[in-house]
C-alpha positions in Angstrom: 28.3 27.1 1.6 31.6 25.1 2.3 32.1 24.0 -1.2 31.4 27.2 -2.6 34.1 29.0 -0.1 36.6 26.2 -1.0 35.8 26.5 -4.4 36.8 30.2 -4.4 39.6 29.8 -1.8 41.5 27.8 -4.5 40.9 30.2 -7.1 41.9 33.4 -5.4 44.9 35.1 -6.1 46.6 36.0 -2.4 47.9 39.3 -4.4 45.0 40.9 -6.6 42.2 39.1 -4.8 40.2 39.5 -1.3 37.2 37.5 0.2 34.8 38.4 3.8 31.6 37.8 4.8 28.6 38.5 6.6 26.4 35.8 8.1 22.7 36.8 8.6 19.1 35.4 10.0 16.3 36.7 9.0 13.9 36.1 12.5 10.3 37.6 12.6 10.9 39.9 10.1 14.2 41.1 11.7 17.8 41.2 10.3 20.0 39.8 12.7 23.9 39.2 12.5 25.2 34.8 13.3 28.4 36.6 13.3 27.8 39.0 16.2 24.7 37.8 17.9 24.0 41.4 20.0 23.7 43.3 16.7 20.1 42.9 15.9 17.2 44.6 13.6 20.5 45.6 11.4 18.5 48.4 8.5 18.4 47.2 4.8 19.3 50.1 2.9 19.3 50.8 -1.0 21.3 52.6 -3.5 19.3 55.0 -5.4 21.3 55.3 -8.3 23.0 51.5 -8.5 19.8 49.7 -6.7 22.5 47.8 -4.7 21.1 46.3 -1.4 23.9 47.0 1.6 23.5 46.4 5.4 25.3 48.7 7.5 26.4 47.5 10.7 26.2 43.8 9.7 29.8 42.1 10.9 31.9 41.8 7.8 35.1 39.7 8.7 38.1 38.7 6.1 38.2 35.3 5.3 42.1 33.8 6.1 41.6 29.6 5.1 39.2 27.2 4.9 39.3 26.7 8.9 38.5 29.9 9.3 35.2 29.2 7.3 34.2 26.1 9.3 35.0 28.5 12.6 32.8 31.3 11.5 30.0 28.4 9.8 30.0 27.1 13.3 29.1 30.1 14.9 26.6 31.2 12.9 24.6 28.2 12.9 25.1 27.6 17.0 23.4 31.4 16.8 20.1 30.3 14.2 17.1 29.5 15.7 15.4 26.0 15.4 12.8 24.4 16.6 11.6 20.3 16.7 8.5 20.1 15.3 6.3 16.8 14.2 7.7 17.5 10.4 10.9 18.3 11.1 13.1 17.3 14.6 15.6 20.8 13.5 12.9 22.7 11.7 14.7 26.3 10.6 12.7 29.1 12.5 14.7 31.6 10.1 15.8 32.3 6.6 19.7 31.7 6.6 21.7 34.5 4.0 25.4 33.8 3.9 26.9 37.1 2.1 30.4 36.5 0.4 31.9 39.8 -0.7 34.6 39.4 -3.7 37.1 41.9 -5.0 39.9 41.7 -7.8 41.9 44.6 -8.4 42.7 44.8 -12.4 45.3 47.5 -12.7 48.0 48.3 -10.3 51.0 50.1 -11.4 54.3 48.7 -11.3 55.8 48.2 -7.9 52.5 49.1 -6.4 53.6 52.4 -6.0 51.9 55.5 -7.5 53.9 58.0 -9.0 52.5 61.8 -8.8 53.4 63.9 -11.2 54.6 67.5 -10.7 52.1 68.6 -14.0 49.0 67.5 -13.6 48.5 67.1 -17.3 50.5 64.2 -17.5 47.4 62.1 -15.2 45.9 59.8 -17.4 42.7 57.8 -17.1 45.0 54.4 -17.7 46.8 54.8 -14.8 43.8 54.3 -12.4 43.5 51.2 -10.7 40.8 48.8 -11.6 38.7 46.7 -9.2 36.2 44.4 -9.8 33.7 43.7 -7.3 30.8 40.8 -6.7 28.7 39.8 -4.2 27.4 35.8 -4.0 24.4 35.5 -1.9 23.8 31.8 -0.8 20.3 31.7 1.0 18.8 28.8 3.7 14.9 29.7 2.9 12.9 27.9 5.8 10.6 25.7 4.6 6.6 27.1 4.1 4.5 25.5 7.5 0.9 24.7 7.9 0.5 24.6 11.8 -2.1 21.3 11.7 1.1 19.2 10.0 3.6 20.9 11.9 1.7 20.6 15.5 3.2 24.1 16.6 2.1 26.1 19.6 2.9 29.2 21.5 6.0 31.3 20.1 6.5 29.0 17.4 3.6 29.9 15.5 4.6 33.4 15.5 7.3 32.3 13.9 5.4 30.3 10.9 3.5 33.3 10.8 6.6 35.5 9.7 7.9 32.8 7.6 5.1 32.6 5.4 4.6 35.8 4.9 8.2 36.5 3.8 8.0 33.2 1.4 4.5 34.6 0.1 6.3 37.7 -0.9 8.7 36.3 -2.7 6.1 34.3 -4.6 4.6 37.3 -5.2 7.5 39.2 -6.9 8.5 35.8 -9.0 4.6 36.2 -10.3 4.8 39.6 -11.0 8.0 38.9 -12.9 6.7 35.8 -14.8 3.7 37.9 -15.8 5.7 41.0 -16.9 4.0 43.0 -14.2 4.9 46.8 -14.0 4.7 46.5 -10.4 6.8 44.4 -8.5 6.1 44.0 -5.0 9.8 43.7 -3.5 9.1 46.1 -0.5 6.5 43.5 1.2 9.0 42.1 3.1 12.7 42.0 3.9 13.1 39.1 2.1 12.3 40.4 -1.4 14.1 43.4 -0.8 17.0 41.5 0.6 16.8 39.1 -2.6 16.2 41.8 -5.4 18.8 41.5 -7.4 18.9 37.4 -7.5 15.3 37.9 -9.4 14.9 39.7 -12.1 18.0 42.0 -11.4 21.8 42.0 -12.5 22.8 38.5 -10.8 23.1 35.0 -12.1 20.7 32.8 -9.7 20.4 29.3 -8.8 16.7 28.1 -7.1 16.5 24.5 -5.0 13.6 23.4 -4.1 12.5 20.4 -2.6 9.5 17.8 -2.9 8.7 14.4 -1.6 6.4 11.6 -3.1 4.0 10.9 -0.9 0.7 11.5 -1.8 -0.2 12.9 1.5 1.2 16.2 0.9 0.3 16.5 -2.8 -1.0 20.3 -2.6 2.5 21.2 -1.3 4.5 19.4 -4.1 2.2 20.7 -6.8 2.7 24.6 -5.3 6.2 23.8 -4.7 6.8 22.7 -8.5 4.5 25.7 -10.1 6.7 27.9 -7.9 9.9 26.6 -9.3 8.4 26.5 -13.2 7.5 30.2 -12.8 10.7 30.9 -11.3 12.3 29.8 -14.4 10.6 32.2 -16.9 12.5 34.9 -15.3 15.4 36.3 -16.9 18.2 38.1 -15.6 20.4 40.4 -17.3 24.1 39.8 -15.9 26.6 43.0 -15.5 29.7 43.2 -15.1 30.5 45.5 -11.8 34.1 47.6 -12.6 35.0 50.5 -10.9 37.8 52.5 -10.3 39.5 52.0 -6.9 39.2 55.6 -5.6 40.0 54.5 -2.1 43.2 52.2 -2.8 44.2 55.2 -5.5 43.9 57.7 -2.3 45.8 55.8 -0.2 48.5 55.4 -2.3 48.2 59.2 -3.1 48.6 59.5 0.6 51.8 57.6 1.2 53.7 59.3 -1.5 52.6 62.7 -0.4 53.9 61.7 3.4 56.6 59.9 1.8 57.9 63.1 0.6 56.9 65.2 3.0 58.9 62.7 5.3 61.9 62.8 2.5 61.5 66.2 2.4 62.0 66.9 6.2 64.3 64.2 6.3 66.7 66.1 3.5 65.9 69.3 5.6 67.2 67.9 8.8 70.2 66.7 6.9 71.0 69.9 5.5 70.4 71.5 8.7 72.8 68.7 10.4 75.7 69.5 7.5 75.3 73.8 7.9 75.5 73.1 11.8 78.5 71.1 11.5 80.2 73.4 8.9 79.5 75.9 11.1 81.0 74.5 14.3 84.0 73.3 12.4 84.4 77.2 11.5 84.0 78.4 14.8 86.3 75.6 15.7 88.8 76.6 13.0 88.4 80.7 14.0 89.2 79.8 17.3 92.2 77.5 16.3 93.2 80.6 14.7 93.0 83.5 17.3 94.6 81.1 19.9 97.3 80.2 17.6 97.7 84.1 17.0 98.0 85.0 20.4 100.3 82.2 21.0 102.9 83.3 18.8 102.3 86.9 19.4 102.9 85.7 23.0 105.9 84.0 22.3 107.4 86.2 19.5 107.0 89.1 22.4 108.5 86.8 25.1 111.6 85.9 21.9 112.2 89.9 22.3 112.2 90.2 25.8 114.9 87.3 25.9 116.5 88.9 22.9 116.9 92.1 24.6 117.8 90.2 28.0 120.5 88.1 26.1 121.9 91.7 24.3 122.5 93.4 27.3 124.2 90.3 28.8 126.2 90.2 26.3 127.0 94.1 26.8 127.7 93.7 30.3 129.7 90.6 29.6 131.6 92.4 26.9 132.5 95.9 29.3 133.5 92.9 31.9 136.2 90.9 29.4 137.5 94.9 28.5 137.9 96.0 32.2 139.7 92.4 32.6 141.9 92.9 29.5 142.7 96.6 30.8 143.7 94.9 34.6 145.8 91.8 32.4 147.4 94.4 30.6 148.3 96.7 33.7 149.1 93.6 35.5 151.5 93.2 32.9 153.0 96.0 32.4 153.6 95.4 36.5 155.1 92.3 35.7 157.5 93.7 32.9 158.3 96.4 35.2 159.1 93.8 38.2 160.9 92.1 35.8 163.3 95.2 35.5 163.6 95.9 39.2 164.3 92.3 39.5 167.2 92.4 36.6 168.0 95.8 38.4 168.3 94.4 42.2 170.0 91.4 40.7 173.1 93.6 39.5 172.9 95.1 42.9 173.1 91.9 44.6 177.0 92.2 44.4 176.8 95.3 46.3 175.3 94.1 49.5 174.2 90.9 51.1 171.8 92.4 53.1 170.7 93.8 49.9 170.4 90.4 48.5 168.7 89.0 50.7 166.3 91.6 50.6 166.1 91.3 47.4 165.1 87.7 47.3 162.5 88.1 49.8 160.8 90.5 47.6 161.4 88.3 44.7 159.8 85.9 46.2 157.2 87.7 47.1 157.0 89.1 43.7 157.1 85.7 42.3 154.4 84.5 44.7 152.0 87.8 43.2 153.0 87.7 39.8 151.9 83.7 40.1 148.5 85.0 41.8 147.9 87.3 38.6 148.5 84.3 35.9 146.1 82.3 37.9 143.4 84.8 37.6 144.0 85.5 34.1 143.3 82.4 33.0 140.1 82.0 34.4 139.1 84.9 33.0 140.0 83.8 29.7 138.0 80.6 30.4 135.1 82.7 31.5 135.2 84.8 28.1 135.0 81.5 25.9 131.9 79.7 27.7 130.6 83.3 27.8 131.0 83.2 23.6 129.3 80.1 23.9 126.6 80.7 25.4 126.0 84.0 23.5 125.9 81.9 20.3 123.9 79.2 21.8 121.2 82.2 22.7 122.1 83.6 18.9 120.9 80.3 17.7 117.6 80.0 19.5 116.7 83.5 18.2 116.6 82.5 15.0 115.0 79.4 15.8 112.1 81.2 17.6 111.6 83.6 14.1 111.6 81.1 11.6 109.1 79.1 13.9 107.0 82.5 13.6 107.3 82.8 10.4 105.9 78.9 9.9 103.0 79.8 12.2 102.0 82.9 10.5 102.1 81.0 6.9 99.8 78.1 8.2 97.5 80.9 9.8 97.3 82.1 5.9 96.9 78.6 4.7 93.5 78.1 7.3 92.3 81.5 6.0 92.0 80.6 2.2 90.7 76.8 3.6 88.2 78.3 5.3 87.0 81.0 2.6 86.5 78.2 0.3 84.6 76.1 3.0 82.5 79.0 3.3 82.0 79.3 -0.1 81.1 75.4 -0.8 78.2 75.9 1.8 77.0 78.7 0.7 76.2 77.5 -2.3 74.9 73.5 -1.3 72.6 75.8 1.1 71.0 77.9 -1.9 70.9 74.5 -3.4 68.7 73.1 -0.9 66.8 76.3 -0.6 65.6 75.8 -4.2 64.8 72.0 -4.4 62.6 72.5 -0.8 60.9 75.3 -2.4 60.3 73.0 -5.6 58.9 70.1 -3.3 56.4 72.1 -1.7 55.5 73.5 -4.8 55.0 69.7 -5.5 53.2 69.2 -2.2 50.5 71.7 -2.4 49.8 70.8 -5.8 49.1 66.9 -4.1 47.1 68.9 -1.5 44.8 70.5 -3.7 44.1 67.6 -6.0 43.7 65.8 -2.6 41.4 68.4 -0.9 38.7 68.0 -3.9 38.6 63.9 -3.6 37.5 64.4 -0.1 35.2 66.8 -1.1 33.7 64.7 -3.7 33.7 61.4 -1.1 31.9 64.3 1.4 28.7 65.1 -1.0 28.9 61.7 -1.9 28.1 60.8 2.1 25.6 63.1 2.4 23.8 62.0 -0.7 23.6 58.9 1.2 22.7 59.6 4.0 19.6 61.8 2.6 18.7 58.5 1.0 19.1 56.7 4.5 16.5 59.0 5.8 14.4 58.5 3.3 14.4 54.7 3.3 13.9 54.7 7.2 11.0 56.9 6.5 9.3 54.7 4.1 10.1 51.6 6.1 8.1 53.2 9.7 5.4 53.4 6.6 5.5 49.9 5.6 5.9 48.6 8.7 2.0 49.1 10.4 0.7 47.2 6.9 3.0 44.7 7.0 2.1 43.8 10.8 -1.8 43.8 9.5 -1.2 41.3 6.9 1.1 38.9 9.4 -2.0 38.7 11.3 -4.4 37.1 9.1 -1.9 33.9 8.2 -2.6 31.9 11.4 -4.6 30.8 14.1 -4.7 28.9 17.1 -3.5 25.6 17.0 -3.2 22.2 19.4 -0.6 21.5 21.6 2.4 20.2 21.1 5.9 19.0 22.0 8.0 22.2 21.0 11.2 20.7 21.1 14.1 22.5 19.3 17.5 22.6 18.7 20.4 24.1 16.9 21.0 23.4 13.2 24.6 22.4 11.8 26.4 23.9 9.5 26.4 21.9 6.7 23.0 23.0 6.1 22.3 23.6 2.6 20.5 25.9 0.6 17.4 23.4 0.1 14.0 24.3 1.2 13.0 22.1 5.1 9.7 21.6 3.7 7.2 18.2 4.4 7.5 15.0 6.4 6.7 13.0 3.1 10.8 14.0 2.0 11.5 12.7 5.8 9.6 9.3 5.1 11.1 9.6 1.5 14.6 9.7 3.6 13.8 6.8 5.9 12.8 4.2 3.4 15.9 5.3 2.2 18.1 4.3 5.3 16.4 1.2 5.4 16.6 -0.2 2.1 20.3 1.1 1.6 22.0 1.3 4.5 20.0 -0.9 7.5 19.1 0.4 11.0 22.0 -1.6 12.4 24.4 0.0 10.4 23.0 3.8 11.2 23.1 3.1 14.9 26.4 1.7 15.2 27.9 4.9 13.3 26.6 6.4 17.0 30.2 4.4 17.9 32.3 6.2 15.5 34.7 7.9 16.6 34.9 10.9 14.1 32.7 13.7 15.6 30.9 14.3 12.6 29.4 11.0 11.8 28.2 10.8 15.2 26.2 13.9 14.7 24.9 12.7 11.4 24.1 9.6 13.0 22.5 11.1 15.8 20.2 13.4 13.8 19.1 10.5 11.6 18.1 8.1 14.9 15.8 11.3 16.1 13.8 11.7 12.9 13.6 8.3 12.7 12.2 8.4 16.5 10.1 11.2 15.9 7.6 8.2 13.7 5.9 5.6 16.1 6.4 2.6 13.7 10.2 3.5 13.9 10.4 3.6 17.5 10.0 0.2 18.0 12.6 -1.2 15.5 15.0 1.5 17.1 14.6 -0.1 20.8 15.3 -3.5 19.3 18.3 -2.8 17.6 19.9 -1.4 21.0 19.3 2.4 19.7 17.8 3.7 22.8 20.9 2.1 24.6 23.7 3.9 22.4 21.9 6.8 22.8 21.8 6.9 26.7 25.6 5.7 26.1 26.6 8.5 23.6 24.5 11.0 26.4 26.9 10.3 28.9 29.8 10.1 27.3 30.2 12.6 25.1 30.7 16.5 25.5 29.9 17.9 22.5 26.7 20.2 22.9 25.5 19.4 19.7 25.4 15.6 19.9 23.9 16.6 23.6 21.0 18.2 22.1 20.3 15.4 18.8 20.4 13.0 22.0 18.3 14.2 24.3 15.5 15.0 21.4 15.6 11.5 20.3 14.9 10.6 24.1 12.4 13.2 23.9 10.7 11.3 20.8 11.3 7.8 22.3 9.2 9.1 25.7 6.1 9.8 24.0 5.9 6.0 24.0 4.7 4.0 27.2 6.9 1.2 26.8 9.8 3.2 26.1 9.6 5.3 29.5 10.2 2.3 31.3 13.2 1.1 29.5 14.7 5.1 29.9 14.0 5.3 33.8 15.0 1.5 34.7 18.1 2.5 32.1 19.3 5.9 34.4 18.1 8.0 31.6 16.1 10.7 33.9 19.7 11.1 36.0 21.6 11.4 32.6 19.2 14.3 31.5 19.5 16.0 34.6 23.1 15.5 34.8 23.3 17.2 31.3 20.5 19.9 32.2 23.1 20.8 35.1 26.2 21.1 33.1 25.0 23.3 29.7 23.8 26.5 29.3 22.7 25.8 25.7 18.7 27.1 25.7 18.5 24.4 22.8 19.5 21.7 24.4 18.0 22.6 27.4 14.8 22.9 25.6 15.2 19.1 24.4 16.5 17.5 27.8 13.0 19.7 29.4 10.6 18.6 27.0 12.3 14.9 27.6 11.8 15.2 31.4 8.6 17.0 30.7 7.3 13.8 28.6 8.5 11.5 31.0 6.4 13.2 33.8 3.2 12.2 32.5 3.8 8.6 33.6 3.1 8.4 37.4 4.4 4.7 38.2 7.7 7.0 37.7 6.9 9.7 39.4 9.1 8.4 42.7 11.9 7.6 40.4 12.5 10.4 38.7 12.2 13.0 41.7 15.0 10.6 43.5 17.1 11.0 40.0 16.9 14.7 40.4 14.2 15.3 37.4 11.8 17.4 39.2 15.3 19.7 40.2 16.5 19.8 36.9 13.2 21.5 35.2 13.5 24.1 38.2 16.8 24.4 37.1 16.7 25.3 33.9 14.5 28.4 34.7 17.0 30.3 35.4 17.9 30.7 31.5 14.8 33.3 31.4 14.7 31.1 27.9 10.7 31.2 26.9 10.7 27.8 24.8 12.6 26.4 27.9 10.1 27.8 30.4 7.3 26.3 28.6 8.7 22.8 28.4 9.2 23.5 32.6 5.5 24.1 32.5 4.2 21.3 30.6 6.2 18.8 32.5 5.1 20.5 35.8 1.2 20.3 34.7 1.9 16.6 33.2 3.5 15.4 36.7 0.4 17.0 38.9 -2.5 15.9 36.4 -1.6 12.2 36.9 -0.7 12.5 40.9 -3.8 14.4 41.1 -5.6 11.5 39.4 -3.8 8.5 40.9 -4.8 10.4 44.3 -8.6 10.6 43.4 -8.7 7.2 42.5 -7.4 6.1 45.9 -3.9 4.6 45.1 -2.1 6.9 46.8 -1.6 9.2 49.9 0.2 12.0 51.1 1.8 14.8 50.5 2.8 16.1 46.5 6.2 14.8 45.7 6.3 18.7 43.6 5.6 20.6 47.1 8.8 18.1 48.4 11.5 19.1 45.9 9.6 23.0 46.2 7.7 23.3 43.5 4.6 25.1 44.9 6.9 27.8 46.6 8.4 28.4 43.2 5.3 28.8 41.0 4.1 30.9 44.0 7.5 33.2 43.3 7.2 33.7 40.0 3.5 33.8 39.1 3.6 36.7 38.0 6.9 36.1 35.4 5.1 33.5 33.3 3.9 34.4 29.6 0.3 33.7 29.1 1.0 30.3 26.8 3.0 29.3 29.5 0.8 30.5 32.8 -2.0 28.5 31.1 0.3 25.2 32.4 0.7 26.3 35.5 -2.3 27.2 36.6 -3.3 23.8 36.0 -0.7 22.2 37.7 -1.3 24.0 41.0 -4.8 23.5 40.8 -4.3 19.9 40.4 -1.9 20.4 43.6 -4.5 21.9 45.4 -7.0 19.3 44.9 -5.0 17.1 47.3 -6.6 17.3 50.7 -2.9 17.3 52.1 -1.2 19.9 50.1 -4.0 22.3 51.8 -1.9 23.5 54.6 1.5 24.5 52.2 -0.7 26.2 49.9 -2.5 28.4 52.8 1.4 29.1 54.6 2.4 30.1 50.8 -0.4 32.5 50.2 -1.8 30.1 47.1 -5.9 31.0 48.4 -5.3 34.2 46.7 -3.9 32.6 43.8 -7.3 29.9 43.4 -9.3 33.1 43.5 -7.5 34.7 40.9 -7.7 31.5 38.3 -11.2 31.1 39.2 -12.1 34.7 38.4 -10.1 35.4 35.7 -7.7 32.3 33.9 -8.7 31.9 30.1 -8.9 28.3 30.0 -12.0 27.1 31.5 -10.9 23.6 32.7 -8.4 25.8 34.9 -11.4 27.8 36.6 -13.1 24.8 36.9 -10.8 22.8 39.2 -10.0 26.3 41.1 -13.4 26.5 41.9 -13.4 23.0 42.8 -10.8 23.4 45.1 -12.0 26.1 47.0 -15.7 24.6 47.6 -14.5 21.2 48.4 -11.9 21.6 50.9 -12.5 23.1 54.4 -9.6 24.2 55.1 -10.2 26.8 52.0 -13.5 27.5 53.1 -12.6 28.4 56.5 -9.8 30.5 55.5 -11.6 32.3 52.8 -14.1 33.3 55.4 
């Protein structure tokens, strides 16, 4: 799956080219998203008229880089369910389909802009864009189980149930196709119909499969290898998948239309800006005007009244300077007549001196008058010049004040014909604009129409498919009862076993998890290549990955009892308990503790693990994750571990027996079974121990509350798992000295019930037991 993103990464083209994909599991026959783990039994629909195979409402996310693929890998594979079985430590419980979407657009026009036309004649079929589009399926089949190799039990064989039946269909169809068959069965399962195209449809397909040598497993290697040979007979008939981009073509369609729509209101708006400032610039200038009419009316008007003031000044000055030139010129005549007297008198002066002297005094006074007159004729000659002056300084503002006028009244001319041909200029950019809007919405409902039947087109189109949808959920509900009928018939019960699991990692690939025999094939492998010594000090490393490699090889080497030893000698079991509390990573948490899990099954080895702190390490671990993998392995470790009693003291003072009680709470069913098991391990050998006299007292279980708590949930437990604990309270309750907890907790009622009505006989057995051996049951039973 990496190598295949990576290989396309570096090929894509960040311009043309575009990458996503889904990550899917198929689980008891159910689609469900590694991507988006809530989105579950996801419907498989089909294309009537391409026979393409789609999933709607599977996540589909864009691919960025090649971290983004490990990111998403990682995900999906924490999300797949696994299981450890005696074949297989991380046996696949699901088929694994990683679903890479490609798309390469062939055609784009230049600019990547599209360029509607006003005439839709001129619309070719060239200018279309192109896109070419393929799908690459890479598929984690889980390998084919029998239950007597795989040592199964409980949920899991449900699981091998489904995954037969979905690898027997696809046998079936690659059959059908080797033989030519008109009928091929695709619609048996999921599988087939999820996988139609990669046989016998229009898809190149690669097929891995997997065998081992030994000889143990010989039926499985000869099926596997006549599956592969008829596999090969089929032909496939490759197409290439070009279409015309309808949706990037709308789009683009789209954005011009609102691009000039947008121009459009945009050259609107600007229009509408320019006729509103043209017209406040006219009101402006028609207001210049009238105010600078009434201005000079007002001042040509207040020119007149001055005018007129400034005449009849003049007037009055002018009937003034006469009446003064009329008194100069009597005044005079007066003087020319004194002047006479005075020559007259002065002849007389010889008559009389009395008549002189009178004479002289009116001479004098005379004199003194005539002096007076002078005076005030030369002021009013003064007064009659700056009188002149004034009148022509008044003359000269007059015809300052009408030439002004006459300026004013010109300019008001001159802002007339401006603004007519303003006026004019608009008028005709706004008949202009008028025109070219008309012509755009011309253009614009033309877009609209061509527009409007697209979307009715993509409308029948939708309904088309959803009639189909209908129809394919119809005939799946009429699948589904058959389908159910043949899942039945596959398997049966099995023995017990440990039911261990964990997650797988995402460098998976595509190969088939089939036999032990390839696991053996793999450990002779190890030894004779690499050594022991070397694998386990890779545990040391200190890239993450090797360590997880590492890890996963020291459990399937554990999971074989002639490797266990050769592990414990080399110092594995050490480095593991070392890497377990160390290290943080949940993955290498749940290799770890399935190792451990493989190493308890052995005596010898339980002792090295407790003396070693390995039951407080579990417990530590079982405390801080809320992984239901790894919980599953560190319980089914614990749980192995309990069926040692020398131990039993230990491992309730490390916290064991708390840490199974623990883990409960995860609701998990593969983790509530391993709580089960160990529960029933640890009170079959106290119960024995006790019966054989070695020990006294009350159950260590009922200490750390283990008899209150299968008293609580009793009723919770599925029946693989109630079969446990039934037997491990009737165990408790054959201790005389658990008698009076198990009365004060209401467990008589209980010892009835499993002796009436528990499906395992061995259960009802020691239930009756209990109750007709001890008194203290007797007596409260009665």
């Amino acid at each position: 799956m990496v190598r295949a993103l990576e290989h396309i990464l570096s090929s894509m083209s960040l311009e043309t080219d575009s990458m996503a994909v889904s990550y899917l599991q198929l689980y008891l026959e159910s689609v469900q998203d590694l991507l988006a783990p809530e989105k579950t039994n996801i419907p498989i629909v089909e294309d009537s008229k391409t026979g393409e195979v789609s999933l709607p409402g599977a996540a589909i996310v864009e691919i960025k880089d090649l971290e983004h693929v490990f990111q998403l890998l990682q995900i999906g594979e924490t999300n797949r369910h696994a299981a450890n079985t005696k074949m297989n430590t991380e046996s696949s419980r699901s088929h694994a389909i990683l679903i890479i979407h490609l798309q390469r657009s062939l055609k784009i026009k230049e600019e990547n802009t599209v360029s509607i036309p006003s005439d839709a004649e001129h619309t070719l079929p060239g200018d279309l864009p192109l896109v070419l589009k393929s799908k690459l399926l890479i598929v984690d089949l889980a390998g084919s189980e029998r239950i007597d190799k795989s040592g199964s039990e409980g949920h899991m064989i449900e699981e091998a149930k489904f995954i037969n039946l979905s690898l027997s269909s696809l046998g079936k169809c690659i059959n059908a196709l080797a033989e030519n068959s008109s009928h091929i069965p695709t619609r048996d399962s999921k599988l087939t119909r999820m996988l139609r195209d990669s046989f016998g449809g229009t898809a190149r397909t690669s097929l891995v499969v997997t065998i081992g040598p030994s000889a143990r497993h010989y039926s499985e290697t000869s099926s596997t290898v006549l599956f592969g040979k008829r596999a090969m007979k089929i032909v496939n008939t490759i197409r290439l998948k070009e279409e015309v981009d309808y949706e990037t073509l709308y789009k683009k369609v789209e954005d011009e239309v609102d691009h000039l729509t947008s121009e459009m209101e945009r050259q609107q708006k600007l229009r509408q800006r320019e006729k509103m400032q043209l017209e406040k610039r006219l009101k402006e200038s028609e207001a210049f005007l009238h105010d600078l009419k009434m201005t000079s009316t007002m001042q040509i008007e207040n020119l007149e009244k001055e005018k007129h003031q400034f005449e009849y000044a003049i007037k009055r000055l002018m009937q003034e300077l006469e009446e003064k030139e009329g008194q100069n010129n009597v005044l005079s005549e007066k003087i020319v007549h004194l002047e006479t007297s005075l020559n007259e008198k002065k002849q007389q002066q010889l008559e009389s001196f009395s008549t002189t002297q009178i004479l002289s005094e009116t001479t004098k006074a005379h004199e003194k008058k005539v002096g007076e007159l002078l005076r005030q004729l030369e002021e009013e000659k003064s007064r009659s010049a700056s009188m002149k002056g004034h009148f022509n300084v008044l003359e000269q503002q007059l015809s300052d004040a009408q030439s002004s006028a006459q300026f004013q009244e010109n300019t008001a001319r001159e802002l007339k014909r401006d603004l007519s041909k303003v006026t004019e200029i608009f008028t005709n950019q706004v008949h202009s604009l008028e025109g070219r809007i008309s012509q755009l919405m011309s253009e614009k409902e033309l877009m609209y129409k061509e527009l409007k039947s697209a979307q009715a087109n993509v409308q029948d189109e939708a309904r088309r498919r959803q009639s189909l949808e209908a129809e394919v959920v119809r005939l799946k509900r009429s699948k589904t009862d058959n389908c159910a009928e043949e899942s039945k018939t596959l398997c049966g019960m099995v023995r017990s076993g440990s039911g261990l699991g964990s997650e797988a990692f995402m460098s998976k690939s595509g190969n088939f998890k089939e036999t032990l025999a390839s696991q053996r094939g793999t450990i002779s492998k190890i030894f004779e290549e690499v050594g022991l010594p070397n694998v386990l000090a890779l545990l040391k490393s200190e890239e993450l990955e090797v360590q997880i490699h590492a890890v996963k090889v020291v459990a399937n080497l554990a999971a074989e009892d002639i490797n266990q030893e050769k592990i414990v000698e080399e110092g594995g079991l050490d480095a593991l308990l070392s890497l377990l509390e160390t290290s943080e990573n949940t993955t290498i948490h749940r290799a770890t503790a399935g190792a451990i899990a493989n190493l308890a099954m052995n005596v010898s080895n339980q002792a090295l693990i407790m003396n070693k702190g390995g039951a407080q390490l579990l417990a530590n671990i079982a405390s801080k994750t809320d992984d239901p993998q790894t919980m599953r392995m560190v319980a089914g470790a614990i749980a192995n571990l309990c069926g040692n009693e020398k131990w039993h003291a230990m491992l309730k003072q490390d916290g064991g027996i708390k840490a199974l009680l623990g883990m409960f709470q995860t609701g998990h069913t593969d983790v509530i079974a391993q709580i089960a098991r160990g529960l029933a391990n640890f009170a079959k050998c106290e119960s024995r121990v006790i019966s054989q006299g070695h020990k006294k007292g009350r159950s260590l279980l009922i200490e750390d509350g283990v008899l209150s708590w299968i008293m609580a949930n009793s009723t919770m437990f599925p029946p693989s798992t109630r079969r446990h604990i039934e037997l491990a309270f009737c165990h408790l309750a054959q201790n005389v000295e658990n008698s009076r907890d198990i009365i004060i907790t209401g467990g008589i009622k209980e010892l009835l019930r499993i002796s009436r009505e528990s499906s395992r006989d061995d259960a009802r057995t020691l239930a009756k037991k209990a109750l007709n051996s001890n008194p203290a049951f007797l007596k409260e039973i009665q």
